[in-house]
PDB file of N, CA, C and O in Angstrom:
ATOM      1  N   UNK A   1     -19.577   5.495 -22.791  1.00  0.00           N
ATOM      2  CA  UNK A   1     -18.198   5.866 -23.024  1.00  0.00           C
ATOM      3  C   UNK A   1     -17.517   6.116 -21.685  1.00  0.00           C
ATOM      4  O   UNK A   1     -18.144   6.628 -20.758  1.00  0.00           O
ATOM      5  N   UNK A   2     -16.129   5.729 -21.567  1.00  0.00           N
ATOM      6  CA  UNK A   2     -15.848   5.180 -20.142  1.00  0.00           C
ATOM      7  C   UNK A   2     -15.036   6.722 -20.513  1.00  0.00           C
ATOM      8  O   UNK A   2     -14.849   7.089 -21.673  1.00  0.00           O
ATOM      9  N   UNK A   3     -14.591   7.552 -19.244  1.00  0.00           N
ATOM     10  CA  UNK A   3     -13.647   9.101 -19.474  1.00  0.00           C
ATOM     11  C   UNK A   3     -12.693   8.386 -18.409  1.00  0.00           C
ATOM     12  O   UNK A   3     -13.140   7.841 -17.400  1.00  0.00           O
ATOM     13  N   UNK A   4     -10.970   8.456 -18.820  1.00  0.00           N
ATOM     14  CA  UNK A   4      -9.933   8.077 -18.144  1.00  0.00           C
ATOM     15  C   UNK A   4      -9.457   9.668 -17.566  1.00  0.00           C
ATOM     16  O   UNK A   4      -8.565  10.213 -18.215  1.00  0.00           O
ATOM     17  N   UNK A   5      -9.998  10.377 -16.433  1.00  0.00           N
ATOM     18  CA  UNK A   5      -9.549  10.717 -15.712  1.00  0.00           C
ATOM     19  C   UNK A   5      -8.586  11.184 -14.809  1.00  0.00           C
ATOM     20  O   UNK A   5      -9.027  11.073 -13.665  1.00  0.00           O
ATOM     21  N   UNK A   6      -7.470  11.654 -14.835  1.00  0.00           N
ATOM     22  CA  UNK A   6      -6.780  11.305 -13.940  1.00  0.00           C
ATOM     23  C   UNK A   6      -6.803  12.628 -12.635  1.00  0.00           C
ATOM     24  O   UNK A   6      -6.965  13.842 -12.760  1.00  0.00           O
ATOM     25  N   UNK A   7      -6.569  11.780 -11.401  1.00  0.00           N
ATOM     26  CA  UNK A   7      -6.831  12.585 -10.539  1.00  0.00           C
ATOM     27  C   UNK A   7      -5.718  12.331  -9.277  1.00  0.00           C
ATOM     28  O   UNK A   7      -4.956  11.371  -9.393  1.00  0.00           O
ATOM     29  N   UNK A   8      -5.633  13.142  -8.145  1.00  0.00           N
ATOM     30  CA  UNK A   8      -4.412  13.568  -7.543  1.00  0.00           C
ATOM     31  C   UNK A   8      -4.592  12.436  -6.418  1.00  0.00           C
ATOM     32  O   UNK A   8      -5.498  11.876  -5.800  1.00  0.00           O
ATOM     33  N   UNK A   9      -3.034  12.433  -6.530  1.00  0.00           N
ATOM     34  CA  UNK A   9      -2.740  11.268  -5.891  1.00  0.00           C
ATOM     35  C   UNK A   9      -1.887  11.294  -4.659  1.00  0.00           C
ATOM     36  O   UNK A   9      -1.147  10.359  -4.355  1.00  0.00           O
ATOM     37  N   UNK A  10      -1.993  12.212  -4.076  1.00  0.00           N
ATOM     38  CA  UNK A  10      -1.413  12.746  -2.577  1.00  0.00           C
ATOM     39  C   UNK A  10      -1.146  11.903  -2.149  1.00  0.00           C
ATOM     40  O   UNK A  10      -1.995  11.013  -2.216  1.00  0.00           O
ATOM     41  N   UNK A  11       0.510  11.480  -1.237  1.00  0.00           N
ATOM     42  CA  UNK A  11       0.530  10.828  -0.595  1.00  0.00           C
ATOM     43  C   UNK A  11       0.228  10.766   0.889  1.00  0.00           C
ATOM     44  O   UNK A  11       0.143   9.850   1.706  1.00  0.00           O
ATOM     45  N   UNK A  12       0.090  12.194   0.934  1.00  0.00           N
ATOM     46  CA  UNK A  12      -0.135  12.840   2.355  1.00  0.00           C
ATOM     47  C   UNK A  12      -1.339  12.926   2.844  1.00  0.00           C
ATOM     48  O   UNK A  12      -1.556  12.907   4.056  1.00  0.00           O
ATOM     49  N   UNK A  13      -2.491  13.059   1.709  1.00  0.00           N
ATOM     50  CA  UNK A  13      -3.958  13.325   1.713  1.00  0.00           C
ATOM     51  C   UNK A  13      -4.873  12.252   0.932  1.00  0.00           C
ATOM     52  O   UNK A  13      -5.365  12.439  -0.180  1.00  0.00           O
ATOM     53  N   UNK A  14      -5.020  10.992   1.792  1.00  0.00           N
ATOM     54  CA  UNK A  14      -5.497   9.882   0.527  1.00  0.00           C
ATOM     55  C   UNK A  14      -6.577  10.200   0.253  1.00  0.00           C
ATOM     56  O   UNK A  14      -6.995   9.425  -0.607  1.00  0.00           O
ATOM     57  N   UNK A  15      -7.403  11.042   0.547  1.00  0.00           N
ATOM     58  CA  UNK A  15      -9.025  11.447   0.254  1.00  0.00           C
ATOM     59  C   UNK A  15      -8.905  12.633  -0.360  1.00  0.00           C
ATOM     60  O   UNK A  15      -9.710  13.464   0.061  1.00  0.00           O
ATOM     61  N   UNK A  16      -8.022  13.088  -1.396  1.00  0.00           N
ATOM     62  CA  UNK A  16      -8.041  14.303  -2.439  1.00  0.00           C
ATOM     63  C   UNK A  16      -8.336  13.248  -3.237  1.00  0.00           C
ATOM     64  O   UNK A  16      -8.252  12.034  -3.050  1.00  0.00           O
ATOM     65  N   UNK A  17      -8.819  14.130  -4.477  1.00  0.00           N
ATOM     66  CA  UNK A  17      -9.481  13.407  -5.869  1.00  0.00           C
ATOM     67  C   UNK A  17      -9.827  14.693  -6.622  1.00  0.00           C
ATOM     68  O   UNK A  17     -10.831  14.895  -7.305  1.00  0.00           O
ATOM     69  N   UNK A  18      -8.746  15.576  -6.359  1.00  0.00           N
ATOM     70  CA  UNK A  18      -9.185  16.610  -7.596  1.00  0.00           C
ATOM     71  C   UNK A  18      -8.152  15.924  -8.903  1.00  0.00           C
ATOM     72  O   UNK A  18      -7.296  15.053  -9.052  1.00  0.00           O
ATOM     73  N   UNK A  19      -8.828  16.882  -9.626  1.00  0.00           N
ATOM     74  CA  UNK A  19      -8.487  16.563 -11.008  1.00  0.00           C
ATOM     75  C   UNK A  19      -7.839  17.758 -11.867  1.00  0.00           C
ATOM     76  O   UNK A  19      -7.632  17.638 -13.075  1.00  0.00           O
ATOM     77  N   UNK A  20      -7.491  19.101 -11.027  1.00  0.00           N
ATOM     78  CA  UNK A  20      -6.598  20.021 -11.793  1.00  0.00           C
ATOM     79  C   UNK A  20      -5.144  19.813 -11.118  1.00  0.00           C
ATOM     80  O   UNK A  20      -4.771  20.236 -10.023  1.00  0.00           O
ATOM     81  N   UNK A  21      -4.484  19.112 -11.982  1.00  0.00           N
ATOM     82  CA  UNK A  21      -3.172  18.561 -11.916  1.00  0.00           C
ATOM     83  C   UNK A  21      -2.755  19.703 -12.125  1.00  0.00           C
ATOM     84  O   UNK A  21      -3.285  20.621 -12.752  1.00  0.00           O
ATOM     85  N   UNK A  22      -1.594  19.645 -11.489  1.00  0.00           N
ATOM     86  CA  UNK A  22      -0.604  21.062 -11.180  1.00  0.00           C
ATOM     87  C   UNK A  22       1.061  20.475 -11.777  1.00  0.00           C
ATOM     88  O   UNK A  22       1.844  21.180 -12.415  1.00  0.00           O
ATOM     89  N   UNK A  23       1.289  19.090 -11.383  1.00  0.00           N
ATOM     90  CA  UNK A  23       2.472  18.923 -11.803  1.00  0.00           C
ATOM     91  C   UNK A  23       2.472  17.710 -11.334  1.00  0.00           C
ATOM     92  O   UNK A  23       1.454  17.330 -10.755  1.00  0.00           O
ATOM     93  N   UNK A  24       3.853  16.620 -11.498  1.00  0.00           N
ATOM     94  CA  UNK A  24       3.764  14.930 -11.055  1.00  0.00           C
ATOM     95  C   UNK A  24       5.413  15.246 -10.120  1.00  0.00           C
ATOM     96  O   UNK A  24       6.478  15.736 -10.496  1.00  0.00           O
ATOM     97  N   UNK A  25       5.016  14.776  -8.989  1.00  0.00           N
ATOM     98  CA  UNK A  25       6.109  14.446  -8.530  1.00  0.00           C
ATOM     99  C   UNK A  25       6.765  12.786  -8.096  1.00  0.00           C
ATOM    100  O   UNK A  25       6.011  11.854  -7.819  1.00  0.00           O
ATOM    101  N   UNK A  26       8.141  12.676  -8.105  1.00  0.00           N
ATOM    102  CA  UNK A  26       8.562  11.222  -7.535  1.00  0.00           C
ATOM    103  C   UNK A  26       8.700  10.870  -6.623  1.00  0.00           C
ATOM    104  O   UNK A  26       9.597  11.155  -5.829  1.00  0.00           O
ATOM    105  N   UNK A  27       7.059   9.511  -6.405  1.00  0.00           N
ATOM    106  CA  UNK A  27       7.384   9.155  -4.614  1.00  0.00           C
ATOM    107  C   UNK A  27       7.528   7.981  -4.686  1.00  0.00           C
ATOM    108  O   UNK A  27       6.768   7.321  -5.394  1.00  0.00           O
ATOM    109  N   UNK A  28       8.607   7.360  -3.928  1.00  0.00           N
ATOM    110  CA  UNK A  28       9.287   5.891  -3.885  1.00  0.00           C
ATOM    111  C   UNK A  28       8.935   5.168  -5.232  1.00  0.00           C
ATOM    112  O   UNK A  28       8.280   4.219  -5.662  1.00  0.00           O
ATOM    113  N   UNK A  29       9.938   6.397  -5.726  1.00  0.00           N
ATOM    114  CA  UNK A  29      10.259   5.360  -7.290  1.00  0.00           C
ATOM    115  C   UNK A  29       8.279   5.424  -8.503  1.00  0.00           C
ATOM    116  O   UNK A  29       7.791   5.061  -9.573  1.00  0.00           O
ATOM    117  N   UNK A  30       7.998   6.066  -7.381  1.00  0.00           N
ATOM    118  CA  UNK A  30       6.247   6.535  -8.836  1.00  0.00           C
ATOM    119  C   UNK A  30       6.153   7.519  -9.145  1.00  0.00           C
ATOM    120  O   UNK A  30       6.293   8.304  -8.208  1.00  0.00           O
ATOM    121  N   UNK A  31       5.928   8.059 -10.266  1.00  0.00           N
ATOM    122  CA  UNK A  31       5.445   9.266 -10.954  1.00  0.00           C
ATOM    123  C   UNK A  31       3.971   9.678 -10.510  1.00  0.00           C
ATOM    124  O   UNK A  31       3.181   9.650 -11.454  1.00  0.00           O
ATOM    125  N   UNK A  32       3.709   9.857  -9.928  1.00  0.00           N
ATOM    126  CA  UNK A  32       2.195  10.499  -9.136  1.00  0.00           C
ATOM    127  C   UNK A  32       2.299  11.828  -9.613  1.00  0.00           C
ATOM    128  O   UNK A  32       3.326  12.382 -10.006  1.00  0.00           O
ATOM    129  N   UNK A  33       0.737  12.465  -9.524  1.00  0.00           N
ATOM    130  CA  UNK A  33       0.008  13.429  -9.929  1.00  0.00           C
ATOM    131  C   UNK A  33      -0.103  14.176  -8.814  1.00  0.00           C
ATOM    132  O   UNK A  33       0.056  13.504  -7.795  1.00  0.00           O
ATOM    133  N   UNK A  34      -0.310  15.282  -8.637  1.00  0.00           N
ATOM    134  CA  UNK A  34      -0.415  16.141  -7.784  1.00  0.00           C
ATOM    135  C   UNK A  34      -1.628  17.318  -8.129  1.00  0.00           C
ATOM    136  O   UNK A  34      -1.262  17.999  -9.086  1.00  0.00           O
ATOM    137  N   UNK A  35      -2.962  17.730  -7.605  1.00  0.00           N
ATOM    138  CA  UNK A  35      -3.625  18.701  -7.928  1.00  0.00           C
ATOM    139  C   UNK A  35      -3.275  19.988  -7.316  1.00  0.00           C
ATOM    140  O   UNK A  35      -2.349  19.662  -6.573  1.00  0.00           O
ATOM    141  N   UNK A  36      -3.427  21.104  -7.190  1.00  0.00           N
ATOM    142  CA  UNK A  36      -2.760  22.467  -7.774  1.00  0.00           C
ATOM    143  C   UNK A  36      -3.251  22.577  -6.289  1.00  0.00           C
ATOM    144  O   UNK A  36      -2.284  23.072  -5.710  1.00  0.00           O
ATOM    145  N   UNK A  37      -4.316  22.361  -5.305  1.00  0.00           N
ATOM    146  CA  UNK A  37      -4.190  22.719  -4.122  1.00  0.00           C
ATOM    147  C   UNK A  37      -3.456  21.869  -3.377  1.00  0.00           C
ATOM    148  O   UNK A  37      -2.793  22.391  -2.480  1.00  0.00           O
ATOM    149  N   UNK A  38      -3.389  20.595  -3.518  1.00  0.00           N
ATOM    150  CA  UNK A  38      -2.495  19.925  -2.771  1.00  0.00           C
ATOM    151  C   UNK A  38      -1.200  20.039  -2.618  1.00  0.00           C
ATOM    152  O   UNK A  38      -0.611  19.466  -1.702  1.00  0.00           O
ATOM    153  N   UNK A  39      -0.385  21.071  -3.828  1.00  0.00           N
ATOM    154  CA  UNK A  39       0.469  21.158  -4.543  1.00  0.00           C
ATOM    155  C   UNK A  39       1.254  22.552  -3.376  1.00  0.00           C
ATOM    156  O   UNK A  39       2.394  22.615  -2.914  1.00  0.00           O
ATOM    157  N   UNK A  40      -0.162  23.687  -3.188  1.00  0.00           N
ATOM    158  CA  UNK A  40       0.079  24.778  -2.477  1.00  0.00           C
ATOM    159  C   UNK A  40       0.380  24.152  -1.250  1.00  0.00           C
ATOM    160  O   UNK A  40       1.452  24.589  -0.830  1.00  0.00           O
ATOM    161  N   UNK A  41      -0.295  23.015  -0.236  1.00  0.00           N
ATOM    162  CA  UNK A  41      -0.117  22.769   0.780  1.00  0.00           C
ATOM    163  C   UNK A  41       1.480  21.945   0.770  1.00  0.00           C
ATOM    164  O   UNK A  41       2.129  22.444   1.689  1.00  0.00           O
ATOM    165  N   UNK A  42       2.183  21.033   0.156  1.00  0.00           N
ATOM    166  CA  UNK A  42       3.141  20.342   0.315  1.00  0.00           C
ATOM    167  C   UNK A  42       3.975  21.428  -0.007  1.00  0.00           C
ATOM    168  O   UNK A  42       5.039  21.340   0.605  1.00  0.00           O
ATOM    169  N   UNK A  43       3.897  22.492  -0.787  1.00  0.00           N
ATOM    170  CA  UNK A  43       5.338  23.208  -1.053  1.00  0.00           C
ATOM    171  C   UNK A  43       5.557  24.195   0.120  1.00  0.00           C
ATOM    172  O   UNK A  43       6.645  24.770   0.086  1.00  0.00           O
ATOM    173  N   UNK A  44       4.684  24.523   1.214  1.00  0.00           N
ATOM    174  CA  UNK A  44       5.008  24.906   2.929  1.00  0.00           C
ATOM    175  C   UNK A  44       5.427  24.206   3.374  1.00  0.00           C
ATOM    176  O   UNK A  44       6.380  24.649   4.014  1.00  0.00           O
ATOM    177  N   UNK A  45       5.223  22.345   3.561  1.00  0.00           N
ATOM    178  CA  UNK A  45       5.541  21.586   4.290  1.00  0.00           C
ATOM    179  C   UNK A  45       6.874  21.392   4.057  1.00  0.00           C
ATOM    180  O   UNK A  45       7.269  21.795   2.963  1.00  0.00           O
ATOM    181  N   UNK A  46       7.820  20.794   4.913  1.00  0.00           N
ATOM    182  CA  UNK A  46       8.974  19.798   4.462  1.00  0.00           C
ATOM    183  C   UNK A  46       9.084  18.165   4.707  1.00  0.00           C
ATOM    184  O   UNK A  46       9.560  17.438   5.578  1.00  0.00           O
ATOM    185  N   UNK A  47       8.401  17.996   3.493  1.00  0.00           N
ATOM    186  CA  UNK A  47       8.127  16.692   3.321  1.00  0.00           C
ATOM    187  C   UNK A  47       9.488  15.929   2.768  1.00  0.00           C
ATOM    188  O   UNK A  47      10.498  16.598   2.546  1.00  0.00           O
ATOM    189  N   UNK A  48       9.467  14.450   2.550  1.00  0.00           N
ATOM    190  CA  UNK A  48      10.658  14.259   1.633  1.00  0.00           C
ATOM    191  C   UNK A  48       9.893  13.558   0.858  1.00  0.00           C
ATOM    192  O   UNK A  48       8.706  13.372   1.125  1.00  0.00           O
ATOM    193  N   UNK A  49      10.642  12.945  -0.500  1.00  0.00           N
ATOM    194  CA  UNK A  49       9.935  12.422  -0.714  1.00  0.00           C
ATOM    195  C   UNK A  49      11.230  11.293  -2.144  1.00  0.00           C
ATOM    196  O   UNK A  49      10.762  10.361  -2.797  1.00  0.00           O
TER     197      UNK A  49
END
């Protein structure tokens, strides 16, 4: 049995792969996933997006 997964999709951090999604944000026009620590680090940064 195959498990569909979904896991975080940082644009900032391509080697995250957690899987406690925190919320999806919009980057160039995609709905991406975000996990709950990656989530703590971008909301210090000022990223755009």
């Amino acid at each position: 049995m195959e498990h569909n997964i979904e896991h975080c999709q940082n644009p900032w951090e391509n080697a995250c792969h957690g899987e406690q999604i925190k919320l999806y944000i919009q980057f160039k026009g995609e709905i991406i996933p975000i996990c709950e620590q990656c989530w703590s680090k971008i909301a210090d940064q000022d990223n755009e997006w």
